[in-house]
C-alpha positions as MATLAB code, in Angstrom:
seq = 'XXXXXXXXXXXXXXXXXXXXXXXXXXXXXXXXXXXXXXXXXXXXXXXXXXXXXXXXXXXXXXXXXXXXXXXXXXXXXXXXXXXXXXXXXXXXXXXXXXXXXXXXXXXXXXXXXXXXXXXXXXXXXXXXXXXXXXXXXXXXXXXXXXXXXXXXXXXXXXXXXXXXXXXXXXXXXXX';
ca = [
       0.000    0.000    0.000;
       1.241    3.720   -0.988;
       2.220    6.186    1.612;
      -1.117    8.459    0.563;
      -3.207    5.046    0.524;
      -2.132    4.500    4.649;
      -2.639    8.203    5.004;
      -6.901    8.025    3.384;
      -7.322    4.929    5.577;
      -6.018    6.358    8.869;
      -8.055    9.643    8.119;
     -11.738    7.273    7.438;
     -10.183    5.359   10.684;
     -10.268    8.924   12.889;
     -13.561   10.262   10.645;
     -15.184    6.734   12.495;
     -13.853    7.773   15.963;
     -14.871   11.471   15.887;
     -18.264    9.669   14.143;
     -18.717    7.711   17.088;
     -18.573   10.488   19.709;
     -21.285   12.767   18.142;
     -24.437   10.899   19.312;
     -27.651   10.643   20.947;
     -27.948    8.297   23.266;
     -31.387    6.542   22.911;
     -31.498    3.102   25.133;
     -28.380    0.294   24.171;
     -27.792    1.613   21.027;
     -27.374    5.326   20.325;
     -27.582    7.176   17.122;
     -23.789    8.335   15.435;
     -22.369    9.367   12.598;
     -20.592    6.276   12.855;
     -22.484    4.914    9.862;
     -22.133    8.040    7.369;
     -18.177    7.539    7.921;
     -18.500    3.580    7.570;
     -20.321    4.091    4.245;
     -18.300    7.038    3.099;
     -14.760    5.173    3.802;
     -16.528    2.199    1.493;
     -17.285    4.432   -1.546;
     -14.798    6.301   -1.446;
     -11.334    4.221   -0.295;
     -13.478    1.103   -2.226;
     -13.245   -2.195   -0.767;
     -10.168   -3.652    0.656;
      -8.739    0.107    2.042;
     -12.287    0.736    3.729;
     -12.336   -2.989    5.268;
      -8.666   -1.534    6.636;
      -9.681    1.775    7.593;
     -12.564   -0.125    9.463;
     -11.215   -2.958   10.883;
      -8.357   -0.331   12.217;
     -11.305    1.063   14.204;
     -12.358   -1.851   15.707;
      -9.058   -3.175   16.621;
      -8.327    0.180   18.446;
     -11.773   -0.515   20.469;
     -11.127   -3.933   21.002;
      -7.484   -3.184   23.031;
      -9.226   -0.170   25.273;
      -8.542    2.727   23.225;
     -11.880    5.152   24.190;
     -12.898    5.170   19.828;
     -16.626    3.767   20.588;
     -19.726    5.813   21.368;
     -18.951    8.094   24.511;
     -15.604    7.460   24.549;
     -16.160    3.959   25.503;
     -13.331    1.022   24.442;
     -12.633   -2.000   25.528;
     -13.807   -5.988   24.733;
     -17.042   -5.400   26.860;
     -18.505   -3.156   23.919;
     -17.524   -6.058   21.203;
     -19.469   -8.504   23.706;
     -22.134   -6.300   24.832;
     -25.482   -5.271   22.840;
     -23.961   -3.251   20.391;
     -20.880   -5.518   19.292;
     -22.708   -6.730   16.497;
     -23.219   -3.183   14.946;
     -19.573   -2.153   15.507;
     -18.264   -6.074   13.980;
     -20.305   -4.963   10.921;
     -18.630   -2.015   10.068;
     -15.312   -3.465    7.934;
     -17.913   -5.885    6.100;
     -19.804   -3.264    5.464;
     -16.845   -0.955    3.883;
     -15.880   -3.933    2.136;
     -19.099   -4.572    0.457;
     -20.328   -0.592    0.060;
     -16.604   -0.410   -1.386;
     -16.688   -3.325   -4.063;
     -20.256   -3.022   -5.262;
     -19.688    1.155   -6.020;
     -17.134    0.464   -8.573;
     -19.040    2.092  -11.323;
     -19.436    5.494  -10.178;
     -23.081    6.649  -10.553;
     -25.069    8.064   -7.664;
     -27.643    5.575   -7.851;
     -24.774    3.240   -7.683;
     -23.289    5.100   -4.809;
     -26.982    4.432   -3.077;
     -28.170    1.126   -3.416;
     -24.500    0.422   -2.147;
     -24.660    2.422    0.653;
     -28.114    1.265    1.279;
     -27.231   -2.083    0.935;
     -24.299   -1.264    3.770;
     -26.852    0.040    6.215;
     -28.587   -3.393    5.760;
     -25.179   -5.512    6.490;
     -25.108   -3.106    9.709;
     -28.429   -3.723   10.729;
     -28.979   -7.408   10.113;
     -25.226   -8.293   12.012;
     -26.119   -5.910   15.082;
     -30.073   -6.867   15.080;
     -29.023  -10.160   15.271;
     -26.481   -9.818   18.330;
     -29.206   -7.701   19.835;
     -31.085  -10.285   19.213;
     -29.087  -12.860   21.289;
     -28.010  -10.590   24.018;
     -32.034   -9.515   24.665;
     -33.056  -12.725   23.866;
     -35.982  -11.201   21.614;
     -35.142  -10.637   17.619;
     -38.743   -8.923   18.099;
     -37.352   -6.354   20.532;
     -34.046   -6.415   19.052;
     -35.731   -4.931   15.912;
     -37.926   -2.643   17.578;
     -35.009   -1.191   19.496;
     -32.010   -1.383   16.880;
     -33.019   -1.342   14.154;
     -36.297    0.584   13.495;
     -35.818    3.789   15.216;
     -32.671    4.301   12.948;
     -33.897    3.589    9.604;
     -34.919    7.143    8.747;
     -31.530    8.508   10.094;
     -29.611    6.032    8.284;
     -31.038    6.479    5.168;
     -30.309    9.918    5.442;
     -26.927    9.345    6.491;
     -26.447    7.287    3.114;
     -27.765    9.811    1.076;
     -25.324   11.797    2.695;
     -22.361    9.699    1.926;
     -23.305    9.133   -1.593;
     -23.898   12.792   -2.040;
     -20.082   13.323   -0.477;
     -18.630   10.718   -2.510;
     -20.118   11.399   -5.646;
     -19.720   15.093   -5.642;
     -16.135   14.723   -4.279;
     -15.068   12.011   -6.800;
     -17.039   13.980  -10.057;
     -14.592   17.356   -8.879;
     -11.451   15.147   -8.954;
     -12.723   13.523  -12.193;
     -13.083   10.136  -10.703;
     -10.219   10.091   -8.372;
     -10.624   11.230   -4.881;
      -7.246   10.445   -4.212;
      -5.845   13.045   -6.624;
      -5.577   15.923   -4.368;
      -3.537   13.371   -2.104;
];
């Protein structure tokens, strides 16, 4: 990987922590921007830099560093009701990333779309197991965020496309 390649992935990897600490706190899982830079390091570092930029993210979480919502780290989070959400995030960078190879903004949005879902169905389901209701799990992580996180993919693909149209289809140009 290229000096200006490790340099886009740490940036998505500090846009995910600074992401994480602007939220609302609504019962186990709160609303972040953690998803608009998840989705945004997919379309635009594409797949196998946003799984890095991602799983980067996670690792720092997973040894204690204070990256997760309310400057919260540690293995308990990975374990606890919203470790499915936060596993989610380099699969979902990986997928947003390799599906929004042609660069249209519909593209860019049924990816990112299709990103949120990843999120939702790996953190529903840990929800799932850790409330011991997929019912609740759903009612509580998953449907109060749907209108936010389609907006925060519209967002992203907004971002992206703009960003990657001005550099005529290569973001990493003004690196």
């Amino acid at each position: 990987m290229k000096a200006r390649d490790l340099v886009l992935v740490a940036v998505f990897t500090a846009l995910t922590i600074v992401g994480a600490q602007i939220y609302i706190p609504i019962g186990n899982v709160p609303i972040t921007l953690q998803v608009l830079f998840v989705i945004l390091s997919g379309l635009i570092l594409k797949g196998k830099k946003g799984f890095i930029s991602q799983s980067a993210y996670v690792l720092m979480g997973l040894i204690g560093l204070p990256v997760f919502a309310g400057f919260k780290g540690g293995i308990v989070h990975i374990v606890g009701p919203t470790g499915g959400y936060i596993i989610s995030f380099p699969i979902a960078a990986w997928i947003v990333g390799m599906l929004s190879k042609n660069r249209s903004f519909l593209r860019y949005m049924i990816s990112s779309c299709i990103g949120v879902v990843i999120i939702y169905i790996l953190g529903f389901i840990w929800l799932g197991v850790y409330v011991k209701s997929l019912k609740s799990a759903f009612l509580m992580g998953v449907l109060p965020f749907i209108p936010w996180d389609i907006l925060k993919a519209l967002i992203a693909s907004y971002i992206a496309y703009k960003y990657e149209s001005y550099f005529k289809y290569d973001f990493q140009k003004i690196f």
